[in-house]
C-alpha positions as CSV (number, residue, x, y, z in Angstrom):
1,X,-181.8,170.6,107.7
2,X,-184.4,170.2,110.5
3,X,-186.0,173.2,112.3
4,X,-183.8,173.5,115.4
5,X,-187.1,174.8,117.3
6,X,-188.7,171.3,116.4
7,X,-186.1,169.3,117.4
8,X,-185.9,171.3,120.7
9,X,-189.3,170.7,121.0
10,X,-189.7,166.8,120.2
11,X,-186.4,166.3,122.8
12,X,-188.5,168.1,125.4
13,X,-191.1,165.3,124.9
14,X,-189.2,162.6,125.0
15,X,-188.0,163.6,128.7
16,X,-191.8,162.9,130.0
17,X,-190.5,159.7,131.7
18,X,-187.8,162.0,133.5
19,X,-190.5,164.3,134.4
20,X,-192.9,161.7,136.0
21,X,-190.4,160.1,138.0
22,X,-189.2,163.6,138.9
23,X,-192.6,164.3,140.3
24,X,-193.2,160.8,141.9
25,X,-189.6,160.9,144.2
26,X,-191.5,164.3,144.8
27,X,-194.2,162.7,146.3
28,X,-192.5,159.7,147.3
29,X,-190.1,161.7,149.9
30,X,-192.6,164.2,151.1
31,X,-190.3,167.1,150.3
32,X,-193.6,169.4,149.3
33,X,-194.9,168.6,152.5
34,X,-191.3,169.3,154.3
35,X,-191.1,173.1,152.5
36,X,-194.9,173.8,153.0
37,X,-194.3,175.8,156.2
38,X,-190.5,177.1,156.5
39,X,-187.8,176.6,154.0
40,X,-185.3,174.3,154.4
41,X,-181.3,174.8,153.5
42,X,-180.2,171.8,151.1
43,X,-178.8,170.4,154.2
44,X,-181.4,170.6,156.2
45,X,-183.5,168.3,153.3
46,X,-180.7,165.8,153.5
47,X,-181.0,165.2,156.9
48,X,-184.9,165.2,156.9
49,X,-185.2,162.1,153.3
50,X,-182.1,160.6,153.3
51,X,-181.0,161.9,150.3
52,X,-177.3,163.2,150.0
53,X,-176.6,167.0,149.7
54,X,-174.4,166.2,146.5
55,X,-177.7,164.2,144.9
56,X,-180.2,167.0,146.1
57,X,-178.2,169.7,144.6
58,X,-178.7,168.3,141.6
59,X,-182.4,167.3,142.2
60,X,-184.0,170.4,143.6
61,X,-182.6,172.5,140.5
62,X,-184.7,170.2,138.2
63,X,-187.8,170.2,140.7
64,X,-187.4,173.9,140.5
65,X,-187.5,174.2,136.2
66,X,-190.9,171.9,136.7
67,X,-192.2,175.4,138.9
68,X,-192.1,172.7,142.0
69,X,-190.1,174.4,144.0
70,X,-188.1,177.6,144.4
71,X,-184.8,178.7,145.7
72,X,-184.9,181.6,147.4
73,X,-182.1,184.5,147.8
74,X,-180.4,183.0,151.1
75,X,-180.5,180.0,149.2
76,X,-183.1,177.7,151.1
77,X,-185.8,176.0,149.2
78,X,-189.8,176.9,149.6
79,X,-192.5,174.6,148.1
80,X,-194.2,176.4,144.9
81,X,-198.5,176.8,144.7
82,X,-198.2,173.8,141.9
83,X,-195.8,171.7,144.3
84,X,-198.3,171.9,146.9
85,X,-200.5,169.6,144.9
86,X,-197.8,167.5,145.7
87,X,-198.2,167.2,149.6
88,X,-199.9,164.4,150.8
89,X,-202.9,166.5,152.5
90,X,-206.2,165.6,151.6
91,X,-207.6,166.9,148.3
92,X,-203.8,166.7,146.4
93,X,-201.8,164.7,143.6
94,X,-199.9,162.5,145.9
95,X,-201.5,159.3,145.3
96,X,-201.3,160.0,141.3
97,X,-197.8,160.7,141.6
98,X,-196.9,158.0,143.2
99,X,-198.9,155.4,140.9
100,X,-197.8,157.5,137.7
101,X,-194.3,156.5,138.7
102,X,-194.6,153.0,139.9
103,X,-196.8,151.0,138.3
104,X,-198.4,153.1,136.0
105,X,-195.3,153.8,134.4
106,X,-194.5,150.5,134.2
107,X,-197.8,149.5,132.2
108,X,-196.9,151.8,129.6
109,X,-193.9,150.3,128.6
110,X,-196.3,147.9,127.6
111,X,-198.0,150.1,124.8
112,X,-197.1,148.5,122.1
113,X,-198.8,145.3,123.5
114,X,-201.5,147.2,123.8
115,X,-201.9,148.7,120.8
116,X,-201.4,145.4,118.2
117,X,-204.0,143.3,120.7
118,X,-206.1,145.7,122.5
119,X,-205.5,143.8,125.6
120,X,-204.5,146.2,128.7
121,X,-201.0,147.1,129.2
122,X,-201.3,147.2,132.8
123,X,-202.0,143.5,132.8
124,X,-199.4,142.7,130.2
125,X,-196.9,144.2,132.6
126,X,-198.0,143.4,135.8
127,X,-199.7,139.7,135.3
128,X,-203.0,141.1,136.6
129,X,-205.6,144.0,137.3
130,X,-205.2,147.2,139.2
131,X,-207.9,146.0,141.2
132,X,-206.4,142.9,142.0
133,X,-203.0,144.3,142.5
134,X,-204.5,147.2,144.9
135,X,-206.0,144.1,147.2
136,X,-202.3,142.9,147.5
137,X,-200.5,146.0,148.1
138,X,-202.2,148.7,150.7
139,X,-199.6,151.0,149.7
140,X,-201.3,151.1,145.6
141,X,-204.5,151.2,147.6
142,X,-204.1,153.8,149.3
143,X,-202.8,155.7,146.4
144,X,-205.6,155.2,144.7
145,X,-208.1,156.3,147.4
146,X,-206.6,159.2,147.7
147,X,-206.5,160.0,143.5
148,X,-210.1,159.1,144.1
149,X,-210.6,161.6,146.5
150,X,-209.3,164.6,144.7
151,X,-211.5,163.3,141.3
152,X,-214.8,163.0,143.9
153,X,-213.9,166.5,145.5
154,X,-213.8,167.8,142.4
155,X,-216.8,166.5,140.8
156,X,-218.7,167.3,144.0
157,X,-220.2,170.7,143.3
158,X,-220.9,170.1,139.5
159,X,-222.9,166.8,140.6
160,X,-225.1,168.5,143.5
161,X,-226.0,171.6,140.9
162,X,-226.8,169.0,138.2
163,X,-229.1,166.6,140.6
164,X,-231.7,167.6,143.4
165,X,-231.6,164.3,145.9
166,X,-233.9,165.4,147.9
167,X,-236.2,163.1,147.7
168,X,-233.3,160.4,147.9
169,X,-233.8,158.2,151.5
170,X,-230.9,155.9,150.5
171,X,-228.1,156.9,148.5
172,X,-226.0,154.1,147.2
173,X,-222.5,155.2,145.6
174,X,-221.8,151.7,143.8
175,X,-218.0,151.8,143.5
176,X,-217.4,154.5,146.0
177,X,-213.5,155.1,146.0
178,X,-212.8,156.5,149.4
179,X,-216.6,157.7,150.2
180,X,-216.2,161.6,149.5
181,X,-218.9,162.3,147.0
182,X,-220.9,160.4,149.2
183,X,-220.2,161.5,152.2
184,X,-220.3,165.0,150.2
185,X,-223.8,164.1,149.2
186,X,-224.7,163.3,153.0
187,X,-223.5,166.7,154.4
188,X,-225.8,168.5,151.8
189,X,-229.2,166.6,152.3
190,X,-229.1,165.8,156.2
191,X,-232.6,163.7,155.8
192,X,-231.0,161.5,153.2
193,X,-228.6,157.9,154.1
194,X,-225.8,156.1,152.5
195,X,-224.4,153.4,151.8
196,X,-221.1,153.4,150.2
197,X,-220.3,150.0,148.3
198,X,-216.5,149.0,147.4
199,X,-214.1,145.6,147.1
200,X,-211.3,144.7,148.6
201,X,-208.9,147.0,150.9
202,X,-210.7,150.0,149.0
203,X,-213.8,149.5,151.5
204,X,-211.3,150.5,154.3
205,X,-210.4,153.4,153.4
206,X,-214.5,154.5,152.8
207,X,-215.0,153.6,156.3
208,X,-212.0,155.6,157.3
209,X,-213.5,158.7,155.3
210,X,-217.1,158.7,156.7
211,X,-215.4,158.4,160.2
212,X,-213.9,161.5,159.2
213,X,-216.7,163.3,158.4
214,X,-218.9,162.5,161.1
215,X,-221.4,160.4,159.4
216,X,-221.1,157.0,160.9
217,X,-224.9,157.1,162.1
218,X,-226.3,157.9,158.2
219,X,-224.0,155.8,156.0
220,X,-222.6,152.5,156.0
221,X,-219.9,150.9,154.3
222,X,-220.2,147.2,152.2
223,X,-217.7,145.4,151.0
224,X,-218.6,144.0,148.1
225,X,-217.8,143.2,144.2
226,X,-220.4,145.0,141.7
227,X,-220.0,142.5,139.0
228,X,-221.7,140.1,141.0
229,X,-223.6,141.6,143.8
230,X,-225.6,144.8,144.2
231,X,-227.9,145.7,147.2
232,X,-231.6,146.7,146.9
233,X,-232.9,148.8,148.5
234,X,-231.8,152.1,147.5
235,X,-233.6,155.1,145.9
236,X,-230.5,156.6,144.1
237,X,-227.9,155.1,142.6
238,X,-224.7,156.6,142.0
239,X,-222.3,154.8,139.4
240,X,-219.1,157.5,139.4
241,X,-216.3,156.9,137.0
242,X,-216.8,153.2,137.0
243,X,-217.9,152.2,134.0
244,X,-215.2,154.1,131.9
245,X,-212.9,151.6,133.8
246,X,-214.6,148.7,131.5
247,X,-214.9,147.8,127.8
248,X,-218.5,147.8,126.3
249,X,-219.7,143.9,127.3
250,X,-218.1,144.0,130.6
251,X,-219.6,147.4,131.4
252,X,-223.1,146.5,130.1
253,X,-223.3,143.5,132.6
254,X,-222.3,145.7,135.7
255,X,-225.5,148.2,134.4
256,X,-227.7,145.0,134.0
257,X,-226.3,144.1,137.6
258,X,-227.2,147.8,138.7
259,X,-230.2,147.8,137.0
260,X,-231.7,143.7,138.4
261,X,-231.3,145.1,141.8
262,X,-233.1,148.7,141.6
263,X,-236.6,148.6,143.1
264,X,-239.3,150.2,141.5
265,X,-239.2,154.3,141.4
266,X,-235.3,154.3,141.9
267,X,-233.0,156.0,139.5
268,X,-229.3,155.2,138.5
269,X,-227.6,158.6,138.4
270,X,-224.0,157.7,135.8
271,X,-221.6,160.0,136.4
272,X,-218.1,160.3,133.9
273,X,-215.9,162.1,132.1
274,X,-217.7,163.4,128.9
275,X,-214.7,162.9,125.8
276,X,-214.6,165.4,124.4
277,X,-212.8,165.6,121.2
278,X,-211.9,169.4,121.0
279,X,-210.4,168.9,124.9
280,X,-206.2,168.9,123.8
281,X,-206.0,166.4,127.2
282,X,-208.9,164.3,125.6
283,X,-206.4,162.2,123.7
284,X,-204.6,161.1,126.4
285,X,-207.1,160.3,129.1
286,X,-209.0,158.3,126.7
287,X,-205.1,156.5,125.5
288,X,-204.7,156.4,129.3
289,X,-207.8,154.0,129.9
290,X,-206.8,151.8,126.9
291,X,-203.4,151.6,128.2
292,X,-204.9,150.6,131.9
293,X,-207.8,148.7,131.4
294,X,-208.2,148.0,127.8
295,X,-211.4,150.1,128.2
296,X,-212.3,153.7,126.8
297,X,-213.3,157.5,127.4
298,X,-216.9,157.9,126.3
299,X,-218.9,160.9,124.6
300,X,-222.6,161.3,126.6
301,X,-224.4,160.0,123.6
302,X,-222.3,156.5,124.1
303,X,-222.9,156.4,127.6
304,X,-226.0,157.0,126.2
305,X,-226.3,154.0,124.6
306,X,-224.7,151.4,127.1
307,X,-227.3,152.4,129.4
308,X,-230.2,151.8,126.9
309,X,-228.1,148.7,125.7
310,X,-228.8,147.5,129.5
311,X,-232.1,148.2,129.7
312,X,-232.5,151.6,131.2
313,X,-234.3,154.5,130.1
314,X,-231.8,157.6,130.7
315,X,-232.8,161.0,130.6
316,X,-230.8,164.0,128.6
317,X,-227.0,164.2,129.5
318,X,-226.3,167.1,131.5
319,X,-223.0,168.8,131.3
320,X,-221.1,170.5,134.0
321,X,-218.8,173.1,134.2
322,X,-215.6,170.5,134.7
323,X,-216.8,168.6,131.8
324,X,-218.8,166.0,133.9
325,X,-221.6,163.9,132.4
326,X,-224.7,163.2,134.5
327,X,-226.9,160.7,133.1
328,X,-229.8,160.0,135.6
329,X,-231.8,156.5,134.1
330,X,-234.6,154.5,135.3
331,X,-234.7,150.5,135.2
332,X,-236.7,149.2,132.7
333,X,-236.3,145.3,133.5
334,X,-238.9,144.6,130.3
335,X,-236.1,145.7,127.8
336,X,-233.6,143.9,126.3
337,X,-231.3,144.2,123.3
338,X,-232.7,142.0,120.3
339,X,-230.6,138.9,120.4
340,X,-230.0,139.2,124.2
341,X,-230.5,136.5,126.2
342,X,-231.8,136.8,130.0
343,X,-229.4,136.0,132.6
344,X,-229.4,133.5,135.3
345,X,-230.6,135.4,138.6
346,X,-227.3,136.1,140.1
347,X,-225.2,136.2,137.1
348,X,-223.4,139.3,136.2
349,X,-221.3,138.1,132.7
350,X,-218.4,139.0,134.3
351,X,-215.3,137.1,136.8
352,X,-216.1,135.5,139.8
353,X,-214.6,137.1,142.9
354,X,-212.8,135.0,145.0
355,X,-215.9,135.6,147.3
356,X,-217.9,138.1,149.5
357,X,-215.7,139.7,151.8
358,X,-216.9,140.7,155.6
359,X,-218.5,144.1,155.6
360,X,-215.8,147.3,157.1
361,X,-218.9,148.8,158.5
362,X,-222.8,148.3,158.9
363,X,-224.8,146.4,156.9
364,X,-227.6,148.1,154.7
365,X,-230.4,146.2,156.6
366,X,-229.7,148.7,159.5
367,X,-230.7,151.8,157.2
368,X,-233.9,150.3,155.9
């Protein structure tokens, strides 16, 4: 007879679907964001999402077993320190909830696609790229910028104790999300510029960010795609989780791209995710990239390697405390891998965009 504690177990994994939905109709009907102040009586939730009292009687008891929320003794329901994650304040979850129930969810249904061809399951399911979807929809857009957000924010203080830009005139964050390590960078070196560089509807919400933070006179926004364009100019550049986002030939050609454009005395400063194999989340995140772009987690020695692949000379990885990997690397445009071919001047290996969009904000020319 089976262990009754193992099959207990294996039937509380196999609700993970429940949960993420659970969490994204969280998210989706603001309900941390209504209990963060006052709590509200069952009614008073019903009358504020739509949501009948009979449906959220059942709901809020499930929300309240994930340590969402809580029902307190006169019977109204607060928000919970882990729901709060949940609000759609800067610096939460919200955007990853809502994509981990929409279409993230739906792209891993697709996993067994995925697994026999090593194509991405996001594409299977969806009949194109998160990047291409996100210019279509502002709402997965602006999910995404703000997932972006809470991965910059939280990167932000191992990567300004792991670099010193001081001596950085332009900072150019390649790939920017929504601007907050940059603009992050900015506040902490007031002699320094930016310019923040993103596609699509992305750029938008960059603009939107450095508005925020006051910085319109020392960084601009491009819109741009960095498999085919990169601007010169810059004396840092900052390459955050993009390349993870890429299997090994595409994310070679974005570094040679990088790397063509770099002027003499500039450094490329690659910032990711180290895998790490003794990490019990590691698994998953690097299943997670598979799954979304047919791409992988790296360790700092592979990362490593791409950049050397691309003809950079990186320094030492250096490690934070979050398990960030900075690699800072200088151009070499002499080196090549043996059997590489030079590229036409222009030519990044990878898909043509549809074409340049109008820049969201100033051009670079203004900060030379």
């Amino acid at each position: 007879m089976p262990d009754p504690a193992q099959v207990e177990r294996l039937a509380t994994l196999l609700q993970g679907h429940a949960v993420t939905q659970l969490l994204a109709s969280a998210a989706r009907f603001r309900i941390p964001d209504l209990l963060a102040e006052d709590g509200l009586p069952v009614a008073g939730i019903s009358a504020r999402t739509g949501i009948p009292v009979s449906a959220l009687s059942r709901y809020l008891p499930a929300l309240e077993e994930l340590g969402i929320v809580q029902r307190e003794p006169d019977g109204t329901y607060r928000v919970t320190p882990l729901g709060r994650l949940l609000r759609r304040d800067t610096g939460s979850l919200h955007g990853q909830a809502l994509m981990a129930g929409d279409e993230y969810y739906g792209a891993w249904q697709e996993l067994d696609h995925c697994l026999l061809t090593g194509e991405s399951a996001f594409h299977a399911r969806h009949g194109s790229g998160l990047w291409e979807m996100a210019a279509r929809k502002p709402d997965l857009a602006a999910s995404f910028a703000r997932t972006m957000r809470w991965n910059s924010a939280r990167a932000l203080s191992d990567i300004l104790a792991l670099y010193d830009f001081t001596a950085a005139r332009l900072v150019v964050d390649l790939g920017a999300g929504d601007a907050t390590l940059l603009c992050g960078v900015l506040a902490r070196y007031p002699k320094a510029r930016g310019l923040a560089v993103e596609q699509g509807s992305m750029s938008a919400h960059a603009a939107a960010t450095v508005r925020e933070a006051g910085l319109d006179q020392r960084c601009a926004v491009r819109t741009d795609d960095i498999r085919r364009a990169v601007p010169s100019g810059g004396d840092v550049y900052i390459l955050k989780s993009v390349i993870h986002n890429w299997p090994d030939a595409a994310a070679v050609d974005i570094l040679r791209t990088v790397r063509d454009a770099m002027p003499a005395g500039s450094q490329l400063l690659l910032v990711e995710k180290a895998h790490d194999s003794a990490d019990p989340q590691a698994a998953l995140r690097d299943l997670t990239m598979m799954v979304l772009f047919a791409s992988q987690d790296r360790t700092p020695a592979e990362y490593h390697a791409l950049l050397t692949r691309a003809g950079f000379t990186p320094s030492a990885p250096r490690l934070g405390s979050s398990g960030m990997c900075l690699i800072p690397a200088t151009a070499d445009n002499a080196r090549c891998e043996p059997g590489d071919q030079p590229r036409p001047e222009g030519d990044s290996g990878g898909p043509e965009p549809a074409g340049r969009a109008p820049t969201t904000h100033r051009e670079n020319e203004e900060l030379e």
